[in-house]
C-alpha positions in Angstrom: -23.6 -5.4 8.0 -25.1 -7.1 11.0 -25.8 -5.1 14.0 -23.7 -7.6 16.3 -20.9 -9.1 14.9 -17.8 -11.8 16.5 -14.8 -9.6 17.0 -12.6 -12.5 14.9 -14.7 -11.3 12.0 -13.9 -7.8 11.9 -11.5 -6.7 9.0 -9.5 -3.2 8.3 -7.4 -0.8 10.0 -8.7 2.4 11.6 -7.3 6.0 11.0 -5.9 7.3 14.4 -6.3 10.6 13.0 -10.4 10.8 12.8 -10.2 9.8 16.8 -10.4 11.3 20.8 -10.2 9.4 23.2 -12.8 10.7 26.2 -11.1 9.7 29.4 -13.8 10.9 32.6 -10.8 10.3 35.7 -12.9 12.6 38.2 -12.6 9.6 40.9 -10.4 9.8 44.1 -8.5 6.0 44.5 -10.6 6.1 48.2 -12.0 2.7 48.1 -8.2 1.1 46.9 -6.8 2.8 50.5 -5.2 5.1 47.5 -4.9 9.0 48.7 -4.7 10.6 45.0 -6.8 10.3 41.7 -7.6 6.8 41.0 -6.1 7.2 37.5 -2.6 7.2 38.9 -3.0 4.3 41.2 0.2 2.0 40.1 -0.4 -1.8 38.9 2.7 -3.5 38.7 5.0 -0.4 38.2 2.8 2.0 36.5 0.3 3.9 36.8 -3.9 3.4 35.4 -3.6 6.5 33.0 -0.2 4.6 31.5 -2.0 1.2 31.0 -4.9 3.3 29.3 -2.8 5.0 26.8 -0.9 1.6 26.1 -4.2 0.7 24.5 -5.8 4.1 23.2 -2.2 5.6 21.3 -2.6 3.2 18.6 -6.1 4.4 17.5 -6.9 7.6 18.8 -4.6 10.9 17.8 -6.3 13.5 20.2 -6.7 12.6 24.4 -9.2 14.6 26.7 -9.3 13.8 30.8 -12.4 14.8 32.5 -10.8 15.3 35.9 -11.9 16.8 39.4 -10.6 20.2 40.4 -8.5 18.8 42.8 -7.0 16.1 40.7 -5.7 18.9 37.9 -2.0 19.4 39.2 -1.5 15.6 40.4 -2.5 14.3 37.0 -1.7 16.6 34.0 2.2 16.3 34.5 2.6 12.8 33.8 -0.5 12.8 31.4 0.9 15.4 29.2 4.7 13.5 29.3 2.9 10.7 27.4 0.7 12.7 25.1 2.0 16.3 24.6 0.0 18.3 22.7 -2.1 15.8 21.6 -3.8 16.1 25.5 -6.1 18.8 26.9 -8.5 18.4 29.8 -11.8 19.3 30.9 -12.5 20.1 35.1 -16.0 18.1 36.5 -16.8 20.3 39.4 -19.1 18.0 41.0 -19.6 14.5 40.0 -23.2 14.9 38.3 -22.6 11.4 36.3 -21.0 9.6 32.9 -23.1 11.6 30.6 -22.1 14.8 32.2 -18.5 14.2 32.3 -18.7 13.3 28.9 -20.7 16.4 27.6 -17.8 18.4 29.3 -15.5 17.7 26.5 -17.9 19.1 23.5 -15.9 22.4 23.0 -12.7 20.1 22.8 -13.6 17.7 20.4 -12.6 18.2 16.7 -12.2 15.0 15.6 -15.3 13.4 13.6 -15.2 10.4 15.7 -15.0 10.1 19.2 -14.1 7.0 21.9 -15.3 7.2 25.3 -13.2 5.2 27.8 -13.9 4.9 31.6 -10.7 5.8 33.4 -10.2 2.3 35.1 -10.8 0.4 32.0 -6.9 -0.9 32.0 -7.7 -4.6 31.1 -9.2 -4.0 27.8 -6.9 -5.0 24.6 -5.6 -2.9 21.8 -7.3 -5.3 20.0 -10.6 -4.5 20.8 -10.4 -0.8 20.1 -9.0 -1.0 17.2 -11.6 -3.5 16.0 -14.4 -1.4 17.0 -13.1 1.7 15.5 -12.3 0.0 12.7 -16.1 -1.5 12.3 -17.0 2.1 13.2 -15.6 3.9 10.3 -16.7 1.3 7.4 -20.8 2.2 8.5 -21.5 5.4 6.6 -24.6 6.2 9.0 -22.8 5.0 12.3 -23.8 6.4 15.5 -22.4 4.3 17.8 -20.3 0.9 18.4 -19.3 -1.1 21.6 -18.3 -4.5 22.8 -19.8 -6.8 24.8 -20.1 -9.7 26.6 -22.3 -12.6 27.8 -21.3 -13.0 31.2 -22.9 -14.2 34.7 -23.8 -11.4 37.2 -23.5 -8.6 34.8 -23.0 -4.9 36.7 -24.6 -3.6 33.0 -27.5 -5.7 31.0 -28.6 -4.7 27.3 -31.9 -5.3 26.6 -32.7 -5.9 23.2 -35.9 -6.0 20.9 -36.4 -8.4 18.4 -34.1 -7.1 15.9 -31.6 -6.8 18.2 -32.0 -2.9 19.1 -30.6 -2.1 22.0 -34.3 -0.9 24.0 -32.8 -0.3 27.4 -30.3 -0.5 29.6 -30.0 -1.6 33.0 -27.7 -1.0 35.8 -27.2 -3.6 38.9 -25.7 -0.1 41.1 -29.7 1.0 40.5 -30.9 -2.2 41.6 -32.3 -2.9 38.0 -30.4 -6.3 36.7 -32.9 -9.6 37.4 -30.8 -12.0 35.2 -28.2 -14.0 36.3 -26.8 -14.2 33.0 -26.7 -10.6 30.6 -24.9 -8.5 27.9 -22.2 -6.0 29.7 -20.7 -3.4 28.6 -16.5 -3.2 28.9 -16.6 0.4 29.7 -15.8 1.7 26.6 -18.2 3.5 23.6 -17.6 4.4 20.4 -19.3 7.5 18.6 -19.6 9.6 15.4 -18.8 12.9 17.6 -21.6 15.0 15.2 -24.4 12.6 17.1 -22.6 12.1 20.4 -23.2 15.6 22.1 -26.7 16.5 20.3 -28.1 13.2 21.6 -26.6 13.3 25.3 -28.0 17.1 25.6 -31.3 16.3 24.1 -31.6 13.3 26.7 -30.5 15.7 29.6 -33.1 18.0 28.7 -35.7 15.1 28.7 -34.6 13.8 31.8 -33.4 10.3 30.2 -30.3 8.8 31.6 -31.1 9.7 35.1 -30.1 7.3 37.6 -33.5 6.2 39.5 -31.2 6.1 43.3 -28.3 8.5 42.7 -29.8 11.1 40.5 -26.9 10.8 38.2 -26.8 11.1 34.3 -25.3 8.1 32.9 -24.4 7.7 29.6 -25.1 4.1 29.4 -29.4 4.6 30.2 -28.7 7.2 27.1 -27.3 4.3 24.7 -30.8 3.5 22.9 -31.1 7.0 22.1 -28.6 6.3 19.5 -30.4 3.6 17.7 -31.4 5.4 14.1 -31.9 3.2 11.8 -30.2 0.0 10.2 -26.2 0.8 10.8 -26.6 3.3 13.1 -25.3 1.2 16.1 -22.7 -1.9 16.0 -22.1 -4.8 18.8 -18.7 -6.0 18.7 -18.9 -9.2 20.6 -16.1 -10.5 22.7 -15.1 -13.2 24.7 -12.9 -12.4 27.7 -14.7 -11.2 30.8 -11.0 -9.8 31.9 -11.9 -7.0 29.8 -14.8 -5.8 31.4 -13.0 -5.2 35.0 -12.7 -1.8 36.3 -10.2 -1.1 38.8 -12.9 -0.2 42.0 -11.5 -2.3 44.8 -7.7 -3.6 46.4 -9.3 -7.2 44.9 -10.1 -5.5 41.1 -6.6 -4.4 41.4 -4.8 -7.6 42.3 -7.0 -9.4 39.8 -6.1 -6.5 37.1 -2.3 -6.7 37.9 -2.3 -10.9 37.5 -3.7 -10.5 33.7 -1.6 -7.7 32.8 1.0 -9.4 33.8 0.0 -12.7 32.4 0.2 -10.8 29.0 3.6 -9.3 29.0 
C-alpha cells in the first residue's frame, strides 16, 4: 500500500468498536467573545462538542475529553447526554501542550486503536474519519494515519524525504513555515494506541516536540517519531480546505456555520 493515498481510493468499513476518540477541549471560547469552554460555543443551534460527535459516533465506540479544571461541570452534562457510558474525561491542570493533553488519557484507553481530534475540528466530514480508520486497520504494522491537504498559507507544513517520510514538522504559531504553498494537517490523527503513548513519552523525555517560542509539547513536532518502517504511517489525501478550519476566531465561526450549513 502506498504511504499517501487519494481519499476516493480508499475501500472498507471500519469497526467502531476497536476505536476512542481523544477530544483535548482544555480551551476557554476567550478569543470568540465566548465566556465558557470553547467546546460548547453554539454554531447554528448547537454546540462544538455536538458537531464533533456528529462525525466521531459513526467510527469511534469509546469518547475521552481532555478538559480544564474549570470546564468539568459546564461540559460533562451535555457530553455525557450524547455519549453515556461510552464517555469519561481526563482534567489538564495547566495547558503544557497537544502531546500532554493527549498523554493524559493513557490510563483510559482500552481500545487497540485510538483517534485524536482537536476540540474545534467541527468542519471535518464523517467521511474522512471513517476512511482513515478504515485505511488504518487494513495495515498490519500501522502506527499512524492522517489527512492532508495542499493548501496556500498552511498554519502546519510536512516535510517529507524522498520516499515520502514524513522528516519534520513545522508550525507557522513558531514562526517555522517559509512556503507559501504546504501539506496541513486537519487536526485530526490516527493511532495504533500500543505505539501512541510509548512514543509521545519517549519524545517528552527527549525533549522532542517542544515548541521553540511557547515551550509547549505538541504532538504534531512528535509525528515523525512514528515513522517505522514501510506501513507504519498512512497519508490520506483530501481536497477540501473547509476541513482543515478550527473554530479560533468570531470569523472561523461564521465561516464554520456557512459550510455546515451549506451541507444540511
Amino acid at each position: 500500500m502506498k504511504s499517501i493515498i487519494d481519499i476516493s481510493q480508499v475501500t472498507g468499513t471500519p469497526q467502531a468498536k476497536l476505536w476512542t476518540a481523544i477530544i483535548p477541549a482544555a480551551g476557554r471560547g476567550s478569543r470568540l467573545g465566548y465566556d465558557k469552554p470553547k467546546i460548547l460555543y453554539p454554531l447554528l443551534g448547537r454546540t462544538i462538542l455536538d458537531w464533533l460527535l456528529d462525525a466521531l459516533i459513526p467510527v469511534c465506540d469509546k469518547f475521552i475529553l481532555v478538559l480544564a479544571p474549570d470546564g468539568v461541570d459546564e461540559v460533562i452534562p451535555s457530553f455525557k447526554k450524547r455519549v453515556g457510558a461510552a464517555g469519561s474525561w481526563v482534567v489538564q491542570e495547566k495547558p503544557t501542550g497537544m502531546g500532554s493533553a493527549v498523554l493524559l488519557s493513557k490510563s483510559v484507553v482500552e481500545t487497540p486503536y485510538s483517534m485524536v481530534i482537536w476540540g474545534d475540528q467541527v468542519t471535518l466530514r464523517k467521511e474522512t474519519l471513517l476512511a482513515c480508520a478504515a485505511i488504518h486497520e487494513q495495515r498490519p504494522n500501522a502506527t499512524m494515519t492522517l489527512p492532508t491537504i495542499i493548501k496556500e498559507n498552511p498554519y502546519i507544513h510536512l516535510e517529507r524525504d524522498s520516499n515520502s517520510q514524513i522528516k519534520r514538522v513545522l508550525q507557522a504559531r513558531e514562526n517555522e513555515i517559509k512556503v507559501s504553498h504546504g501539506e496541513n494537517d486537519c487536526g485530526l490523527f490516527l493511532f495504533t494506541t500500543s505505539s501512541l503513548f510509548p512514543t509521545l513519552e519517549k519524545a517528552r523525555a527527549q525533549g522532542v516536540g517542544m515548541g521553540s517560542q511557547t515551550s509547549e509539547f505538541n504532538l504534531v513536532q512528535v509525528l515523525p517519531k512514528f515513522e517505522n518502517g514501510p506501513g507504519s504511517v498512512a497519508t490520506v489525501r483530501i481536497h477540501d480546505p473547509m476541513e482543515t478550519l478550527g473554530v479560533n476566531s468570531v470569523e472561523d465561526a461564521q465561516l464554520a456555520e456557512q459550510e455546515l450549513a451549506k451541507r444540511a
